[in-house]
N, C-alpha and C positions, 0 to 999 in steps of 0.2 A: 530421845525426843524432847531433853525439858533443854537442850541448850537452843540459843536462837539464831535462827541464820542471819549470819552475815550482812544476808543483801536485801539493806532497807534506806530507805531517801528521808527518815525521819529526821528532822532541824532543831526540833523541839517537844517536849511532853507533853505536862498535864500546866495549861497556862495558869498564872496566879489569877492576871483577868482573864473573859471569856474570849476575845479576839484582840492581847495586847500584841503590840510591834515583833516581837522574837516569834510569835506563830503562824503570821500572817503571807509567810513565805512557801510554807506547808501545803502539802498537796490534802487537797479536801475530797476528791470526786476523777473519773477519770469516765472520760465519754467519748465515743466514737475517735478513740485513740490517742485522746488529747487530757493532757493532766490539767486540773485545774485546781489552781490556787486559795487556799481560804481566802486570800484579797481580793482575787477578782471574781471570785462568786459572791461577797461581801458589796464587792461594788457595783456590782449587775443587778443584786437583789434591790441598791439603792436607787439604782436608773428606774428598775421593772415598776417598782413601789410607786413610782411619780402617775401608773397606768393605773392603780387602783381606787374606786371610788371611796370619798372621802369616810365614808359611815357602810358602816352591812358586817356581815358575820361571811369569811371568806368560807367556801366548802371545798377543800383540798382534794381533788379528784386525779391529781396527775399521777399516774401509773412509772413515769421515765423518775428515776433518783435525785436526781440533780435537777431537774426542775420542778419537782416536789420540794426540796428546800429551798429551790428561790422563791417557789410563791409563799412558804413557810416565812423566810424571812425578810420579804418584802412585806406581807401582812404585819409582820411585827414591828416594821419599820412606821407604819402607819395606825400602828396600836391596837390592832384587832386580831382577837382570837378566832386561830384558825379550827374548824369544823371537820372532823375524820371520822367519818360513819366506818362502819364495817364493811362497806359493797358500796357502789355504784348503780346496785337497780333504782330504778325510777322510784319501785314500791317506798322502797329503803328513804331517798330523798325528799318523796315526798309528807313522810312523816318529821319533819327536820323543824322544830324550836326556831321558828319566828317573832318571840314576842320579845326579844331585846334588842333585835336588829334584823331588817331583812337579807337574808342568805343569797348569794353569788356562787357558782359556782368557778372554779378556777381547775381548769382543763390543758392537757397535753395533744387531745385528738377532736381536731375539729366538728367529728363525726359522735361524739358521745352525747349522748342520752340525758341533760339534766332534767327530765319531768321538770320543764318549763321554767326553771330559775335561771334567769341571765349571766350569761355565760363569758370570761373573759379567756382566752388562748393565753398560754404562760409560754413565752419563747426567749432565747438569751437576746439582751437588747445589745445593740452596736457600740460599740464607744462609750462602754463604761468608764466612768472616770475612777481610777484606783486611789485618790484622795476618799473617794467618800467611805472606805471601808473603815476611817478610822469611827468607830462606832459600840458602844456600850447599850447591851438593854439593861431595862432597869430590874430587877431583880425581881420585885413582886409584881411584877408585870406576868398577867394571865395570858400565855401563849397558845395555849392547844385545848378544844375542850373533845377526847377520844369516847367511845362510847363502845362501852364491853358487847362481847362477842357474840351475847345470849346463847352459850354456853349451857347457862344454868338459868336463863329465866330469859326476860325480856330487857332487851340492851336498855343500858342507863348511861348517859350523859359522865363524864370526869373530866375536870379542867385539871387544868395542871399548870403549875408558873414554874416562871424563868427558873428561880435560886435554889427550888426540888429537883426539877429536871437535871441542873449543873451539879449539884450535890449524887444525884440518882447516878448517872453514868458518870461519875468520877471514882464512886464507889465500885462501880462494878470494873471501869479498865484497873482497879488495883485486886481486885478481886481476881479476874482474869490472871493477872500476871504473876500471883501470887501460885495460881492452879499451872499454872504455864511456868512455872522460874524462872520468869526475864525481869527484869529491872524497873519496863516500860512495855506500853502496848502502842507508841507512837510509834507509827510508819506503818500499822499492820494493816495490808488492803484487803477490803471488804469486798464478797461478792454475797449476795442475799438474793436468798428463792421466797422472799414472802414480801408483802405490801409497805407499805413506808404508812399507810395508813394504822396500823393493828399497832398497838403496845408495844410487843416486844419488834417486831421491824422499824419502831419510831425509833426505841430506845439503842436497838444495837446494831445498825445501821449508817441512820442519819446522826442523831445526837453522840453517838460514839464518836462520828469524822469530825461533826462539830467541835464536840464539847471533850474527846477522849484522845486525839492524838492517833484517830486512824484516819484512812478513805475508803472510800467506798466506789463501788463500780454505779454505772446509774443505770444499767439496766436490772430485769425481774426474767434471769432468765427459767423458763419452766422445765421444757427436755434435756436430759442425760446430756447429749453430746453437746447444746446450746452453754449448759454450766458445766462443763468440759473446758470449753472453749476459752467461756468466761474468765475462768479461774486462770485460764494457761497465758490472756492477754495480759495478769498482771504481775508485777515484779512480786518477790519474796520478803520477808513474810506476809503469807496471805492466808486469808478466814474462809470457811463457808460457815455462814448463815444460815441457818435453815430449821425445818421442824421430822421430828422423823419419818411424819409418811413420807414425805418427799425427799429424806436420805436411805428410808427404803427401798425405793422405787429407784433412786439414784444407782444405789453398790448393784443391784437385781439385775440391773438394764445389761451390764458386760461393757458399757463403753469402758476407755481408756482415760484412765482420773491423771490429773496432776500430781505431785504431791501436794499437802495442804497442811499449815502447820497448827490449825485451830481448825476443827470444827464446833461451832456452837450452834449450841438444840435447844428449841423449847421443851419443856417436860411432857410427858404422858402420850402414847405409850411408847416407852424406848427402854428397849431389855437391854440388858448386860450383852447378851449375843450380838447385836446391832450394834452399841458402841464397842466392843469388840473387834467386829466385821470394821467397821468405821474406822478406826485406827489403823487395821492394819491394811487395808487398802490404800489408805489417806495418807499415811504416814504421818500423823500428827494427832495432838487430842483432840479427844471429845470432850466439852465440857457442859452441861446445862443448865437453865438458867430458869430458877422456879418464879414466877410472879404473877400478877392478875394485871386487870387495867385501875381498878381503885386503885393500889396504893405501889403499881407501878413494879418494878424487877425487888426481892425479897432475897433468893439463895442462890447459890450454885453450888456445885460439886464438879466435880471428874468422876462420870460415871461406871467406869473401870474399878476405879479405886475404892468402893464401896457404896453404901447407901445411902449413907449420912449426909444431910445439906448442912452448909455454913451460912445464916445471915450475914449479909451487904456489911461495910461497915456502920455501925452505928443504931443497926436495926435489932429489936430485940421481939421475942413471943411471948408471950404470955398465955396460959391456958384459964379460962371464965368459965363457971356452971360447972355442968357435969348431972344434969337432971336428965328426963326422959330422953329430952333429944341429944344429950352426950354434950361433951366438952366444945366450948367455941374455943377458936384460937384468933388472937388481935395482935397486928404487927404495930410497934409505933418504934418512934427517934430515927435519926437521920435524915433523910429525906421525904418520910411520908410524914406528912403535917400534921395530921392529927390519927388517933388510937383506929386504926381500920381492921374489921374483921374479915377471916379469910375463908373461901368455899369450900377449903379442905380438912379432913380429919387427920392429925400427925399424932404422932411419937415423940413429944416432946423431950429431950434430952436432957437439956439447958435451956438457958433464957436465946445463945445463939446457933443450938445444935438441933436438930430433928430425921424422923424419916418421915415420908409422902407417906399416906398409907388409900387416898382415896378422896376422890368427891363425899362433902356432907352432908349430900340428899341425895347419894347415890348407894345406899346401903339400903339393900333387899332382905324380906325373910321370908326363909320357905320351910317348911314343919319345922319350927321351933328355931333353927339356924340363920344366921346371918352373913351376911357377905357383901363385895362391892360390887361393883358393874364396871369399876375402872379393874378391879383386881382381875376379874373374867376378861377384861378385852387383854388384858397383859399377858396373859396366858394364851389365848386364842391367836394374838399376834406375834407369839413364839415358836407357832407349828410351824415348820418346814414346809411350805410350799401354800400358805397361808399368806397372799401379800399385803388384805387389809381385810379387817374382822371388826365387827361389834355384835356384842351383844344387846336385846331389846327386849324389855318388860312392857307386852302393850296391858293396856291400864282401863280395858275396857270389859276386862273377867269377871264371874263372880269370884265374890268376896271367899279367901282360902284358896284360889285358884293359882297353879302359877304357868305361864306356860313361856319360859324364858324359849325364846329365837335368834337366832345366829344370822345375823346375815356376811356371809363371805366371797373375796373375790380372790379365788382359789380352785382357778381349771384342771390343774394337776388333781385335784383330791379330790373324793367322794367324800359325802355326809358320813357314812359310817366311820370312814377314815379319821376325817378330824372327832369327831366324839370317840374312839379309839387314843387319839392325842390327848385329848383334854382328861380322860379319866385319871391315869395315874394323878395329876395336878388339881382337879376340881373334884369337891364332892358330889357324890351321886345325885345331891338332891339340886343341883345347879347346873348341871350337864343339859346341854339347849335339848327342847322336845323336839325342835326341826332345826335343821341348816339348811337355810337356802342361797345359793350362789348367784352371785349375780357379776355385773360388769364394774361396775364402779357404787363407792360409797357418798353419799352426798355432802364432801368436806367442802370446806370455804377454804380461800387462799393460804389462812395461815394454818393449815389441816383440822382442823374443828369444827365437829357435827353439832349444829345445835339440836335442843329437845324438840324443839318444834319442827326443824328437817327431817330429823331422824323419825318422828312420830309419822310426818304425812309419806315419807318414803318407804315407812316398813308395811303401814296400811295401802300405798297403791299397790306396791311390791306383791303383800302376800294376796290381796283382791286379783291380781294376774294369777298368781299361782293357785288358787284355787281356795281361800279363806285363812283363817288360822291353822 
């Protein structure tokens, strides 16, 4: 699997400039059948950009790939940082940072929802002129300002400029290709099941075809046989993108996969079995890709090959403290600009070596013991016939109480069944008090339950089922 097929349309690499002359020939996107050119998406974004008002803060809503980075870089063309909430509900948009500039929305369906911020349709304009792509941004020019997942709290605003971004996914096609033993990751075409919106769908998607020498497909497709399909309209080598529930739910389905010479995952929860199953369905690797939205993409591995991450080029950890609340870990150099601390507890090895061990305000103690709630869903989404599990501390007990709950979507198995699973692997005192089954968990596009979904979901949930 580490040699590279043959059959790629790649012209060029990793450019010295961001869009000089020898890359500008290169397929960037491929849509409704039709290959499109870094140039003339370069100069479509230049035409589209003459539609946008002079002043405002753009709110990048378009769903379709390819026209998410024309109004990407039509904004940029006009010097405004584009806005990427996590969602498109109204709730969501209506709490949006107007005090620098009033917010616009920039939409692909005529029909969406901006909770009343004016609205401009993003469409490819006619008769681009292909001179205008000849075109350089400026470096410290602030392009994106993304806003974490609330995940672990409440979403927070991250700008991010041009010369991190190009540093960031420069870093990682050498990284990739390094886990991959190809030479280059130019020509690899991109098909992606998660948002152009989120972090890692900005970073390894769009700014990949951009800025790394692949393309990308422009749709988001979500069903088995839709990214089946996807994947089999594009030449060789090709990616899937994706995050594990939704390569879960993928291998699970029985459709009929392509091969695929890369899949790339976001981290957590993805067992050795999964990327296992993945490869050898896939016929190609798995590789993942550890990172936040603060300070952007951080490791990868090939999770076959062990557990061990490698820092990006240039990034280094450092381990701070080590008081009651335990060790912080801070990534700086390379592409994160300054010293940024990480949500996670690791195993540090080296300044560029580690293992994941967990969220660090996700460790629980119950009679004197400790534990994670990422390690328990790790487990719990390794049972057999378990297709998506978490576990839930509700937080509203007395004090010394613990009554961990499981919620599973898993029709094949009984409650006793899975706590039967879980024992050999979890300690007695962490074994859920209930499982309750249900249909679905309430993840967001890029598979991640925030605290605050998870809390009001577990409290309707067990008020159906009859209390705690």
């Amino acid at each position: 699997m580490s040699a590279r097929p043959a059959l790629h349309d790649a012209t060029a690499g990793l450019a010295a400039d961001t869009f000089d002359d020898a890359a500008l020939g290169r397929t960037l996107a491929w849509r409704d059948g039709e290959a499109i050119t870094l140039a003339q998406g370069l100069a479509e974004a230049a035409t589209f950009a003459e539609r946008l008002p002079p002043h405002g803060q753009p709110v990048n809503l378009c769903s379709d790939r390819y026209l998410f980075t024309l109004a990407l870089l039509a904004a940029m063309r006009r010097g405004q940082t584009s806005l990427m909430p996590p969602n498109a509900m109204p709730h969501t948009l209506r709490q949006l940072d107007a005090a620098a500039a009033p917010p616009y929305a920039l939409i692909d369906d005529p029909a969406q929802d901006t909770a009343g911020l004016p609205s401009l349709l993003v469409e490819r304009p006619a008769g681009a002129a292909r001179g205008a792509s000849a075109w350089q941004p400026q470096p410290q020019q602030w392009v994106a300002c993304l806003l974490t997942s609330g995940s672990t709290g409440e979403p927070q605003p991250q700008r991010k400029r041009w010369d991190a971004m190009r540093r960031s996914v420069r870093a990682e096609a050498a990284s990739l290709s390094a886990l991959l033993g190809w030479p280059t990751i130019a020509g690899l075409h991109l098909v992606a099941t998660v948002p152009a919106q989120h972090s890692y769908g900005f970073e390894s998607s769009v700014l990949l075809a951009l800025l790394g020498g692949a393309s990308f497909d422009a749709g988001r497709p979500f069903y088995p046989a839709d990214i089946a399909d996807a994947l089999a309209r594009l030449p060789r080598p090709r990616a899937l993108v994706t995050t594990p529930v939704h390569l879960k739910a993928l291998l699970g389905s029985g459709a009929a996969l392509p091969p695929v010479d890369l899949v790339l995952s976001a981290t957590a929860p993805l067992s050795p079995q999964l990327a296992q199953q993945a490869e050898a369905r896939l016929a190609g690797r798995l590789i993942e890709i550890y990172g936040c939205t603060e300070a952007g993409q951080v490791a990868a591995r090939r999770t076959t090959a062990g557990d061990v991450w490698t820092t990006l080029e240039g990034l280094r950890i450092e381990a701070h403290g080590g008081g009651d609340d335990g060790e912080r870990f801070v990534v700086s150099g390379g592409h994160v600009l300054e010293p940024t601390p990480l949500a996670d507890r690791l195993q540090l090895l080296d300044a560029t070596h580690f293992r994941l061990l967990g969220r660090a305000n996700d460790v629980i103690n119950v009679a004197g013991k400790r534990n994670s709630l990422a390690h328990l869903n790790f487990h719990l989404n390794r049972i057999d016939g378990v297709h998506d599990g978490v576990f839930w501390l509700p937080d509203d007990v007395p004090e010394g109480v613990v009554r961990l709950v499981a919620f599973v979507v898993a029709p094949s198995l009984r409650a006793r069944e899975i706590v039967a699973a879980l024992r050999p692997r979890v300690e007695a005192a962490f074994l859920p008090r209930r499982v309750v089954h249900v249909e679905a968990l309430p993840r967001d596009a890029t598979g991640k339950i925030t605290a605050q979904a998870l809390r009001e979901f577990a409290l309707r949930t067990l008020a159906r089922a009859g209390g705690h």
